[in-house]
N, C-alpha and C positions, 0 to 999 in steps of 0.2 A: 590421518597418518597411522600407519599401522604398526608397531613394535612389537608384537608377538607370531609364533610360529605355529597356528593350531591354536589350542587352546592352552597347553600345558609348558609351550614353552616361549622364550624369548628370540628375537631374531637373532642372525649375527651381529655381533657387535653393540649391542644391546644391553646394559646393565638398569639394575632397578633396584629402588629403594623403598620399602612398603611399609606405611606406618604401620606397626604390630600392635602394640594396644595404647589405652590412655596412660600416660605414667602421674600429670599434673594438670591443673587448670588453675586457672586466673578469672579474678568477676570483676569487671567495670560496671561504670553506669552505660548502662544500655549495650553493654559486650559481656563476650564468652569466649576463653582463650582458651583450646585444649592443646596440647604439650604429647608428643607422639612419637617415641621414638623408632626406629629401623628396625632393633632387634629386642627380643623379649629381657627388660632392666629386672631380673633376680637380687643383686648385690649392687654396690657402687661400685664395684670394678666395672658393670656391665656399661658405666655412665659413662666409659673412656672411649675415644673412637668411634664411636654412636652421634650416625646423624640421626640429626631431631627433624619431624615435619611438625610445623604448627598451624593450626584450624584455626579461625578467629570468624566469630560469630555477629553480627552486628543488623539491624533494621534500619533500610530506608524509608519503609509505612509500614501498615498493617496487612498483615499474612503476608507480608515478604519478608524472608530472609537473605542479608548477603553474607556469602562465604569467600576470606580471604585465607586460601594454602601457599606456605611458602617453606622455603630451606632454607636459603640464603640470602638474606636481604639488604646485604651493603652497598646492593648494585646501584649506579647514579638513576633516581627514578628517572623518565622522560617522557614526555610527551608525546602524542597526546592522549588526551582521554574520554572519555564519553562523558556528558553530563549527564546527572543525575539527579532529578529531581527530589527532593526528601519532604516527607509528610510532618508537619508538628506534632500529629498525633499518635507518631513512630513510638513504639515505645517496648524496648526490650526486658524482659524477665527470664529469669535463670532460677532453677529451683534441680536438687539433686536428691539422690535417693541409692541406694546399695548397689540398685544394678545401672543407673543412669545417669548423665547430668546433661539437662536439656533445656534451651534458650528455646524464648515462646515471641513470637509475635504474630499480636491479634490469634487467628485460626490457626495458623502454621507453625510446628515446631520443627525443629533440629535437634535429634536425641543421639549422643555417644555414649553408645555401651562401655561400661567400666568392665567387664570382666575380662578375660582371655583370650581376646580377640578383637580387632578394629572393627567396629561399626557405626555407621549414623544412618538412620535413618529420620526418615524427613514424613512428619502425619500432619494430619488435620483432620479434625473432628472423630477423632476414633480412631481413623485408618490409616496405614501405611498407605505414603503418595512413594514415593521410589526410595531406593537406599545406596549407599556406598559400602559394599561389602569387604569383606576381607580380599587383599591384594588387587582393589577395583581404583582406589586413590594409589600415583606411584609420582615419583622422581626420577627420572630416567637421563641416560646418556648413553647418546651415540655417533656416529662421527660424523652428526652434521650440529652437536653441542648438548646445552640440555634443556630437558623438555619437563611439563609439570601435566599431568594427564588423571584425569577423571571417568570414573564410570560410575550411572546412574543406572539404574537397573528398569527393564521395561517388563510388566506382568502380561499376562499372559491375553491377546487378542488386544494389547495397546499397541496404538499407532501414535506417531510423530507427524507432526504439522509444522510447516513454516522452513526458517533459516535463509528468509530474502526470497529471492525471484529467481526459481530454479522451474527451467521448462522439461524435466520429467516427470513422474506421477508424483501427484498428489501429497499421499503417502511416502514419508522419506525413509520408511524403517528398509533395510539390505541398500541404503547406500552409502555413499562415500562423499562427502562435502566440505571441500574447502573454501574457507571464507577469506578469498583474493578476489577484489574486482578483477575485471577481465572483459576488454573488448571483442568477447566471441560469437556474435549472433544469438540467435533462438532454436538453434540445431545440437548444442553441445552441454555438458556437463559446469558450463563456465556461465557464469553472470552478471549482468551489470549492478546487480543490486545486491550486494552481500550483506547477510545479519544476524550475529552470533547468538542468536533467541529460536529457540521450539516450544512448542506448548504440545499437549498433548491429550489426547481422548482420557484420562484418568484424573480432568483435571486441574491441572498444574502447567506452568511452564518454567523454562531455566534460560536466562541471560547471559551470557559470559561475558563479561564486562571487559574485553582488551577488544579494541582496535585494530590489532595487529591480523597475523594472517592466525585462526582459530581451527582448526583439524577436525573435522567433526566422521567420526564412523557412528551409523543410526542401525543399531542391530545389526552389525555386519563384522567388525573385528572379533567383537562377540557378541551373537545374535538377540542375547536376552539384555544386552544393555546399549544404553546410548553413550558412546564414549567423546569425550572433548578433550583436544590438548594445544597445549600453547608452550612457543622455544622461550626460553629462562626459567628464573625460576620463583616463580609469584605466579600466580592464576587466580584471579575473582571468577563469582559465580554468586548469581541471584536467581533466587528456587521464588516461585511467585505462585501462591495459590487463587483459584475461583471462586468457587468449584465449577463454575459452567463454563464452556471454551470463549465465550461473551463475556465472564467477569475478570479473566488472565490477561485478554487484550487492554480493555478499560485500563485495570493496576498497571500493566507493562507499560503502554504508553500514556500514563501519570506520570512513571519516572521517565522515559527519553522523552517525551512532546508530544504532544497532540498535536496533527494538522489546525493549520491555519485555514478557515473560510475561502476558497474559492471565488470568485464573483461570480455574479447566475450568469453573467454573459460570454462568460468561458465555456458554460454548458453547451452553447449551441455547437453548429459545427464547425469545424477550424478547417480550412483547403489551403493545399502548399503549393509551392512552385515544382513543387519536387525538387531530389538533388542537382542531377547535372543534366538537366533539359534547357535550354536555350530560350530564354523569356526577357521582355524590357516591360515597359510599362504599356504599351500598346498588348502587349501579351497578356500581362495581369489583367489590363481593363478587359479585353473579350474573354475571359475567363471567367471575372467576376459577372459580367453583363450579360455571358450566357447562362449563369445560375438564374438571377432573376428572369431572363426571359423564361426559362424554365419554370419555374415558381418554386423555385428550391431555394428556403432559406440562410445565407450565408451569417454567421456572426464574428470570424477572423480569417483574415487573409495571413499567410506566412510567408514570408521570404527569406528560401533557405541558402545557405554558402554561398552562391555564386552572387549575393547583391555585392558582396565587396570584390577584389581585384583578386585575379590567381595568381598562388605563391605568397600574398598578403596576409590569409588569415594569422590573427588577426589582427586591422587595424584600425577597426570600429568605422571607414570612410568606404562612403558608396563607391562603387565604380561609374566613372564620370561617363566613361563611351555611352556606356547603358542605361542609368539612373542620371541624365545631367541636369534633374532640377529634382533632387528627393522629396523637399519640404512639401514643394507643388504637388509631384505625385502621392505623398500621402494623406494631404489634406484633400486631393480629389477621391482618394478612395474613402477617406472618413467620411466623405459627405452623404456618399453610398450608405452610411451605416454599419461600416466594417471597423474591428479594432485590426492592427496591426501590431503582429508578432515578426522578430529578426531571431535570424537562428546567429547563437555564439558558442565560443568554447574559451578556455582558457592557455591555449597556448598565443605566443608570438614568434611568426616565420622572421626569418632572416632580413625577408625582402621589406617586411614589414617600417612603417617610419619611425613605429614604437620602439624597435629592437633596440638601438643604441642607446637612446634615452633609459630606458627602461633598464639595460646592462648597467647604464654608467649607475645610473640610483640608486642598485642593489636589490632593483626587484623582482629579477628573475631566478629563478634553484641554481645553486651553482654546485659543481663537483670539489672533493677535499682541496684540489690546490686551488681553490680561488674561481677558476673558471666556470663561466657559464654553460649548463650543461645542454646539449645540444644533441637531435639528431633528426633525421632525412624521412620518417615515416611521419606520415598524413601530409606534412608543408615542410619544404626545403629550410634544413637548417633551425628547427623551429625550438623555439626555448620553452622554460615553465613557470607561468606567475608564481612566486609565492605569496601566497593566502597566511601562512606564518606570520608576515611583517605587516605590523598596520601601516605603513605607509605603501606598501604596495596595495593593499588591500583599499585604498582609499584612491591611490591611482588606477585600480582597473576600475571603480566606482566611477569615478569621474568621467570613463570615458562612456560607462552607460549612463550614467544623466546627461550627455550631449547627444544619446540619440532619443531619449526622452523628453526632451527638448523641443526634439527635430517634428517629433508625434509619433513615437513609438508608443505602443501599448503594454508590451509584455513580451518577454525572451524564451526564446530556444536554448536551455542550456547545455548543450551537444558536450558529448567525452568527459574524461574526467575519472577515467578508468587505467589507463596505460601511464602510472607515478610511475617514475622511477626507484630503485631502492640503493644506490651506487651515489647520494648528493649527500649535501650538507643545505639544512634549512634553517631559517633566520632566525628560530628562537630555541633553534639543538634540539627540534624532535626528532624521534629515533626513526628514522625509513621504514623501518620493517612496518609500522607502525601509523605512519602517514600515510602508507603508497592507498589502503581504505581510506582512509579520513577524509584524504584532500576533497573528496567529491563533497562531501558537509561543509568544508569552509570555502569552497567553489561555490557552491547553488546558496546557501547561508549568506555572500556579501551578496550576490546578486538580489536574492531574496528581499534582502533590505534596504536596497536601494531603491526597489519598488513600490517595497512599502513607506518608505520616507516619503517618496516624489507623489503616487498615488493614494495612499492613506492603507491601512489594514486589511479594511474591505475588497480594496481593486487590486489584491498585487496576486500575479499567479506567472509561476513558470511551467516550461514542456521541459524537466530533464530526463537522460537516461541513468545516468550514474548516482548510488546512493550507498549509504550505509546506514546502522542502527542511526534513529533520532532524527533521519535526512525526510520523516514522513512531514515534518513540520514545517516543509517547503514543499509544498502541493503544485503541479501534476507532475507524475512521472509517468513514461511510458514504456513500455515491452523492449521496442530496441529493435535491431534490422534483420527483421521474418522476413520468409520468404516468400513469393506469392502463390504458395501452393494452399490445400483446404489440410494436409499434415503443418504447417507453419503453424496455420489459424489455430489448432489442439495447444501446438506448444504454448504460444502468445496465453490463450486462456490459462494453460495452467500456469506459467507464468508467474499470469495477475492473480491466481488463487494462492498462488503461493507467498506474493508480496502482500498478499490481504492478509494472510496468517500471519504475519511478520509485524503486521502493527500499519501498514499503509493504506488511508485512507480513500485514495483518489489515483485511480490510474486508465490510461487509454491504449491505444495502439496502431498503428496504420493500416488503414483500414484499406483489403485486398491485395497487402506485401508489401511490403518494401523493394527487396533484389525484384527484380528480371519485372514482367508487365503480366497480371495477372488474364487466366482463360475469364472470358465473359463471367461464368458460371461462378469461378471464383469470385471473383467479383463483387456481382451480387448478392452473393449468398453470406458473405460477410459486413454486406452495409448495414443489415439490422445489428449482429453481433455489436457492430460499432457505434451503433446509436443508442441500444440498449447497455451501454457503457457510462460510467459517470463522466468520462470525457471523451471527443470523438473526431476522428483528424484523418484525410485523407491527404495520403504521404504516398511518395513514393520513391524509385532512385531515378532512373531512365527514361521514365515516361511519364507523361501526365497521368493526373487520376482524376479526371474531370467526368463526371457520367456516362455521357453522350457517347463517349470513344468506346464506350460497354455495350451500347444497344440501347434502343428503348425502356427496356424491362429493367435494365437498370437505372434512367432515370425515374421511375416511375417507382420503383422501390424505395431510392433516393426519399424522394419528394416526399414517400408515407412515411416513413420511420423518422425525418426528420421532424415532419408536423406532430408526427405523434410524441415523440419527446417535448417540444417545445409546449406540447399539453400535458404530460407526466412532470412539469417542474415544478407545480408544486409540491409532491408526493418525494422526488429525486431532491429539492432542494430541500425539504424536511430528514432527507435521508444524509445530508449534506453536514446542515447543522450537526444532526448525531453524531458524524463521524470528528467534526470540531470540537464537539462537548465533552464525547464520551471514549470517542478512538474506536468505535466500530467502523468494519470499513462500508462504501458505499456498494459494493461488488462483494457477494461474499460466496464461501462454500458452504452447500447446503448440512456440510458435519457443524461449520460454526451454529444455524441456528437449528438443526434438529439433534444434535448430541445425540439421544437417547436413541435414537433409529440405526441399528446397525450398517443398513442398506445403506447411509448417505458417507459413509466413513471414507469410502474412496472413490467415489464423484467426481470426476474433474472434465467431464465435457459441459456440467451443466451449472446454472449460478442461481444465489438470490440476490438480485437486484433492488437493494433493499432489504426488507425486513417481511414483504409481502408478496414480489412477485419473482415467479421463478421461470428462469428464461435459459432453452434449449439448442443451442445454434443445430446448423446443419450443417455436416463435415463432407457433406459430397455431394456431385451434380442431380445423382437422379432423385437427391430430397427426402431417401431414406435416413429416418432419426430413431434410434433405440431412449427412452429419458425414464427416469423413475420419480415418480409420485409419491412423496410421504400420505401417512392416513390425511381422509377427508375428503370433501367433495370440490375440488379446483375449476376454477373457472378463466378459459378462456377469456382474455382479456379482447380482445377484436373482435371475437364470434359469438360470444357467447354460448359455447358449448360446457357443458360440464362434464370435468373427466373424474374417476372416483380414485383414488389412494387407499393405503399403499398396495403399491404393486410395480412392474415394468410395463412399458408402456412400448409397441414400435407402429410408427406411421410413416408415411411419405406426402411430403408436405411440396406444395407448389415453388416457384422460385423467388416471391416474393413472402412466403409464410417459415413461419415457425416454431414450436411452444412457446407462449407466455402466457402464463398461466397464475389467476390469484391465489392467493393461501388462502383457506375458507376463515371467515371471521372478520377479513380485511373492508379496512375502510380505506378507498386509495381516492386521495383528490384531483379531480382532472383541472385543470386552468382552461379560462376561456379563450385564449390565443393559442396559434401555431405557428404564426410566423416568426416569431424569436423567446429567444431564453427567458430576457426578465423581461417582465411586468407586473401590476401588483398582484400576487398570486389569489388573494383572499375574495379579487374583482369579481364574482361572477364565476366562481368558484362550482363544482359538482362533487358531490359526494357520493363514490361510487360504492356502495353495500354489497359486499360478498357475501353469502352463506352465514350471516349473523346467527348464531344459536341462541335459541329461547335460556333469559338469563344471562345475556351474555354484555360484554359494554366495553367502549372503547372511547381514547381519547386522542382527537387527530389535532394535530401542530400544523399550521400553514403558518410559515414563517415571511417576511416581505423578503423581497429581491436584496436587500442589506441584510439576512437574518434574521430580523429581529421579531420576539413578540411581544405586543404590548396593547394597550387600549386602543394605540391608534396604529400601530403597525402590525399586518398579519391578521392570524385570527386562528381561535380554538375551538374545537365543536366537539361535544359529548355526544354517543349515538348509543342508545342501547334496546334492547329488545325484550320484551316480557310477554310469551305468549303472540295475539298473532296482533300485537301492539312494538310499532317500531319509533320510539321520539327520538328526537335530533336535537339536539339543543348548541345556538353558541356562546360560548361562555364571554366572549370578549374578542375586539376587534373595531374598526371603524365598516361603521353602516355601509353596506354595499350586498346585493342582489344575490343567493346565492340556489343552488339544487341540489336534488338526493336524489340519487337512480339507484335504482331495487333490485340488481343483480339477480336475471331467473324471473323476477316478478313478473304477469304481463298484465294483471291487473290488480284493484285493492278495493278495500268496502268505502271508506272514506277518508277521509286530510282534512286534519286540523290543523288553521292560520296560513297554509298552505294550498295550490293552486296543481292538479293535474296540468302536462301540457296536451293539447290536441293530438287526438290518435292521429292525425295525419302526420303527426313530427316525431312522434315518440319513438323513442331509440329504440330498434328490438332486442337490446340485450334488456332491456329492463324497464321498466315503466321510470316516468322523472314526475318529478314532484318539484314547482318551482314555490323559494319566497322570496317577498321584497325585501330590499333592501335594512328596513325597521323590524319584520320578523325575526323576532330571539327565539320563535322553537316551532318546529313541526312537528304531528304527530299524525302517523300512518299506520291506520287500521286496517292489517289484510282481512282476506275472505275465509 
């Protein structure tokens, strides 16, 4: 939102209120209250008709600070608000000086200059991370009310990352971002996943702690600052220091949630019905029974909208013409080896059996006078649970454990985007305020239903809609692209950009959504979507079953599925991380090369992981332009070796495309490829990239549950000294494992260890197998 005219002036209608300097402070235990009035206090006259702005300073951990700005604060607080997790070992200190008085926690201070002028700046370890300069903090009013607005200042070649899942560049600095969910595709300025957090190349990142709708100009109202503003008059703000774009993530989501675990069996691939194509169970069954004849791995089937009745969404019952024996059809399809997923939302239509019940109980949004609020977009007449009241909260639960029951596996949790801001909800939170939130306590009850009935381990949703904190209900996805190869750039940036935001786990429809994608398209995004941490062929209109693509598209299919389902140990190691630590699975190549100016605004290309870095291709004839940090990378399929840094252009065939390892990398392949989990540590491979002389790593194969331990999983040290390469595993139950030598194609000798037959051996690299009792190899090259 923009309130100035230029630089030097205000818009019409526009007044502003600007702390001028410090006048007062106050010390708590663990606060810092600075005292700030409007206009410069000379005498006590000046204390007459002088509004005050007050700073209040306080820690939720270490190297965070949160900043509470307020003017007025009689207002009735409400609802709702974002949790925040707080550290024990938060601990704030205040210390002052002529020219300062500045609150410290851990690395991170917050310094207000006492002289002649408003400042705070915010350092760590020496240096200035950003500052509030003079007339940069204001209180404003205009005739749409009043507003509390901040500007932090951007140095000079910093860039901005993150604030949700926005499908423009990258790089957020010259735009404009408002945080309102919004049901508007992957074509617009709008998004399903809004989240009032940036982090940034300098560093640091900043949370704005309200719910509500948050105004964000990124170098653009004024180009050297990032400005944030929110309607009333209170605005929080949490400044979270790293210092690497890896250590701001972790701390950030410390305090809103870390994702929850995934099951490995979510990993495989998901196939839908699509939206409104016309399918019963005779349909499902040759759908699923042509993957397998095909030898293309399936590991969940979906069934979207149409398994229930039209005009009914929703009323949690099958439709009888279609589905008239469900339990039977989907215990025939478990037999198969499928889990099944049902797509839901959270409204109820009119036509629905729920609706009057559900009115008479109080459990749907109603408007000031009483009435149930209602209207005619998506399902005739259709109302809105409130998620506010636990009793409704426990009746829409109810109505998912009687399809859990029935043998459902896992939810679609569709919409959740389009709150209204015109109701009254059951426990007086304010609209403006809910109309983000609701998608958290949407996906939140569902979430735990899941986890109740299925245990922690097994519960996972597909939703679109989220806000800050909503990472901790794992998967979310892109939303409805269209089936062009411009869709496919958005979708990616997208997910780079919900990855910045703190989200660990996301997918997307792979080959579009709207309209039926050209062949080319197609297939050219099946790997994109397999090289994803979750992988779903979705569509609206049409099937998106292979076969209807061509050959070439089965046959792509079929490799990049096998081939994941052999990356899960390396992907479910990557998995944990992001449960432990809040890294995401899908990242931008700025998150792990920082220091590399080249990778700052990347956004066609990913690291998938922490080790491989993977290229889509955005158009038919298989031209790809991609950049290489320094190093020697290696082709993960071919074994070629490409050298960094530098730009890189090729034209790659229909079924190819970069993926390529980080050199140093140790990536474990699994001995299967026909599904996600299995025990990953079985017969395991450990593939050696470019190991440098000196050099050592330590790999996590974690089991299909997570975990590691003496009997689950398993740990291997690999390190290199000279032209001596040992493998050691630390711990694990006994089971068969190998080491392929990335480049290698021969060696002088193996100790405890066994060459396989030059007739078998991989040409990316020579293998070296041991049994099962083998705790270490060592492999001396030539």
């Amino acid at each position: 939102m923009k309130f100035s005219d230029g630089y030097w002036q205000l818009r019409d209608g526009v007044h502003a209120l600007y702390p001028v300097h410090v006048r007062d402070v106050a010390v708590g235990a663990n606060s810092l209250s600075v005292y700030a009035p409007t206009r410069r206090v000379i005498g006590r006259g000046d204390t007459l008709n002088t509004p005050l702005i007050t700073v209040e300073c306080t820690t939720p951990a270490p190297d965070v600070v949160a900043v509470r700005v307020s003017r007025h604060t009689g207002g009735r607080a409400r609802g709702p608000r974002f949790r925040i997790d707080t550290d024990p070992a938060a601990d704030g200190k205040v210390t002052r000086d002529e020219e300062a008085v500045t609150f410290t926690a851990g690395a991170l201070s917050a310094r207000f200059a006492l002289g002649e002028q408003w400042r705070l700046d915010f350092l760590a370890e020496g240096r200035v991370l950003t500052s509030s300069a003079p007339k940069a903090l204001a209180a404003l009013r205009t005739g749409d009310g009043h507003f509390l607005r901040e500007q932090l200042s951007l140095g000079v070649g910093e860039v901005v990352y993150g604030l949700g899942e926005r499908f423009g560049p990258l790089v957020k600095n010259g735009q404009t971002v408002d945080i309102w969910n919004a049901d508007g595709g992957t074509s617009s300025e709008q998004a399903y996943k809004n989240v009032p957090f940036y982090l940034t190349s300098a560093g640091y990142g900043v949370f704005v702690d309200d719910p509500g709708p948050v105004s964000f100009e990124v170098g653009s109202e004024v180009v050297s600052r990032v400005q944030f503003s929110v309607p009333g008059q209170v605005l929080s703000y949490l400044v979270v220091y790293g210092p690497t774009p890896r250590d701001v993530l972790r701390k950030y989501t410390a305090l809103t949630g870390r994702p929850a675990l995934p099951p490995a069996w979510s990993f495989g691939l998901w196939l839908s019905t699509s939206f409104t194509t016309d399918y019963d169970e005779a349909t499902v069954t040759s759908i699923v029974d042509g993957m397998a004849q095909r030898g293309l791995p399936l590991s969940v089937f979906h069934f979207d909208t149409f398994w229930m009745r039209e005009f009914h969404w929703c009323d949690f019952e099958w439709d009888p013409a279609t589905f008239p024996d469900p339990a039977g059809m989907l215990a025939r399809l478990k037999a198969k080896g499928l889990r099944i997923c049902v797509w839901i939302n959270p409204y109820i239509a009119q036509r629905s059996a729920l609706f009057e019940p559900a009115a008479a109980a109080g459990h749907l949004v109603r408007r000031d006078n009483g009435d149930v609020w209602q209207w005619d977009q998506w399902q005739a007449g259709m109302a809105l649970v409130d998620f506010t009241s636990p009793d409704a909260r426990r009746w829409f639960q109810d109505q998912l454990r009687g399809l859990l029951d029935l043998g459902v596996d896992c939810f679609k949790s569709d919409f959740g985007e389009r709150i209204p801001t015109d109701v009254v909800w059951a426990d007086g939170s304010d609209p403006l305020r809910m109309h983000n939130y609701y998608t958290h306590l949407y996906n939140e009850a569902v979430f735990e239903v899941l986890r109740e009935r299925r245990g922690a381990g097994d519960a996972v949703l597909f939703a679109r809609s989220a806000t800050a904190g909503g990472q901790q209900f794992p998967v979310h996805w892109g939303g409805d692209c269209s089936s062009t190869f411009e869709s496919m750039a958005e979708s990616l940036r997208g997910g780079l950009s919900l990855a910045m935001s703190g989200f660990g786990f996301w997918s997307h429809d792979i080959g579009g959504f709207e309209g039926t994608p050209d062949p080319a398209v197609f297939t050219r995004w099946i790997p994109f979507g397999l090289l994803s941490s979750h992988s779903r062929l979705h569509g609206n209109e049409s099937y998106r079953v292979p076969w209807h693509f061509g050959d070439e598209a089965v046959d792509v299919l079929r490799e990049y599925t096998r081939l994941k389902a052999r990356l899960m140990p390396y992907l479910y190691g990557a998995a944990v991380t992001a449960h432990r630590e809040g890294l995401p699975v899908l990242r931008p190549l700025a998150l792990e090369f920082p220091d590399d100016p080249a990778c700052a605004h990347l956004d066609r290309q990913y690291m998938l992981g922490g080790s491989i870095l993977v290229a889509p291709v955005f158009s038919a004839d298989g031209d790809v332009t991609f950049y290489l940090p320094a190093g020697r990378w290696t082709d993960l399929r071919s074994g070629e070796v490409l050298t960094g840094p530098g730009w890189i252009r090729r034209r790659y065939g229909i079924g190819d495309l970069p993926v390529l390892v980080r050199p140093g990398s140790v990536v474990p392949f699994g001995a299967r490829d026909d599904r996600p989990d299995y025990p990953y540590a079985d017969g395991v491979t450990l593939r050696v990239f470019e190991l440098p002389d000196g050099a050592g790593t330590t790999v996590d194969i974690p089991s299909p549950q997570g975990r590691l331990s003496d009997t689950d999983g398993a740990t291997f040290t690999v390190r290199r000294a000279g032209t001596t390469v040992e493998v050691r595993r630390d711990h694990g139950s006994p089971a068969p494992w190998r080491v392929q030598l990335a480049g290698i194609a021969a060696v002088a000798a193996v100790d405890a260890g066994r060459l396989t037959p030059t007739v078998t051996a991989d040409p990316a690299g020579v293998i070296v197998a041991a049994d099962a009792e083998t705790g270490q190899v060592t492999v001396h090259l030539p």
